[in-house]
TORKOL-4160 file (C-alpha; in steps of 0.2 Angstrom, whole numbers, padded with zeros to 4 digits, m for minus):
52
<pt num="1" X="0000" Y="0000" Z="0000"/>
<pt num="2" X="0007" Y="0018" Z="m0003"/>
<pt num="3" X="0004" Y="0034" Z="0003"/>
<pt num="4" X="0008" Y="0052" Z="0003"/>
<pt num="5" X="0019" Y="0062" Z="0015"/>
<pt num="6" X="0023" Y="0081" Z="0013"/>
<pt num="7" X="0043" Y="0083" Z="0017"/>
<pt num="8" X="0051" Y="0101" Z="0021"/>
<pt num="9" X="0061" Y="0107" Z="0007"/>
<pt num="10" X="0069" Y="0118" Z="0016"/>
<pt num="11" X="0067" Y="0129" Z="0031"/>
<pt num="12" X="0052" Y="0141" Z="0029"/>
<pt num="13" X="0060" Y="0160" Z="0028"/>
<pt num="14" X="0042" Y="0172" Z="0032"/>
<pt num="15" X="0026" Y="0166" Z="0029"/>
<pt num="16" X="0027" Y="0146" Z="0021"/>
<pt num="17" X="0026" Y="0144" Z="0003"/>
<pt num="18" X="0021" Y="0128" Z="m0009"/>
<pt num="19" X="0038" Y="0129" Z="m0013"/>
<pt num="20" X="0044" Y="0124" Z="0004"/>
<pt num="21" X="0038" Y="0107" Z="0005"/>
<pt num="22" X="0038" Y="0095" Z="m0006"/>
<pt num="23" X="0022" Y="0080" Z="m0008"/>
<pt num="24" X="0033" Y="0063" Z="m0011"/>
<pt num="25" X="0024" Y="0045" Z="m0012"/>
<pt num="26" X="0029" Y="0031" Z="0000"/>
<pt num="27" X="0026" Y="0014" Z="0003"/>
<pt num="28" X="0019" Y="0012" Z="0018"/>
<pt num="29" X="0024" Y="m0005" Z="0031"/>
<pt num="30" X="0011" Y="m0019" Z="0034"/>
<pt num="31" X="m0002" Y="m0014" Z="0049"/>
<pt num="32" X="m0001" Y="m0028" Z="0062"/>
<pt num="33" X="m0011" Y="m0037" Z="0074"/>
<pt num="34" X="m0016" Y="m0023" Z="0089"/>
<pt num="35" X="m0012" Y="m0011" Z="0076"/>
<pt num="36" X="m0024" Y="0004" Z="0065"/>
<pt num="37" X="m0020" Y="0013" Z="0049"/>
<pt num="38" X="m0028" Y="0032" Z="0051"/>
<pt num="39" X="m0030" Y="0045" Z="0039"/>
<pt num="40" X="m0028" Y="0062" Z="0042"/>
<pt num="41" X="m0042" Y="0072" Z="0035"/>
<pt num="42" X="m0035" Y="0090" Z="0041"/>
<pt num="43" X="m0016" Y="0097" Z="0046"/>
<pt num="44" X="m0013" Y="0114" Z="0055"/>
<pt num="45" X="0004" Y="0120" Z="0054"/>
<pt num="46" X="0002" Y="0135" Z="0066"/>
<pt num="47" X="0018" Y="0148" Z="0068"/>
<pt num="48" X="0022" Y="0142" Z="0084"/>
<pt num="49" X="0027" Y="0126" Z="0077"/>
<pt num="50" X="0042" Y="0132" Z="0067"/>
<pt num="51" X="0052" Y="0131" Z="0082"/>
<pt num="52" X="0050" Y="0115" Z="0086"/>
């Protein structure tokens, strides 16, 4: 199964721009016993966050 990831292109300089992450397709690993898959429907990047 594959799935999508966004990666940081580089480090945001301002406000973020498409251009500073890039969308890149992974395989994902099997899901085990006791184990879920989730999707994530919605994804905040809030400033506060950059210094993490």
């Amino acid at each position: 199964m594959k799935g999508k990831k966004y990666i940081y292109a580089h480090k945001f300089e301002g406000m973020p721009k498409l251009t500073d992450l890039q969308l890149v397709e992974v395989e994902l690993p099997p899901v085990n016993d006791g184990e879920v898959l989730v999707e994530v429907e919605c994804l905040s990047m809030d400033p506060y966050m950059r210094y993490y």
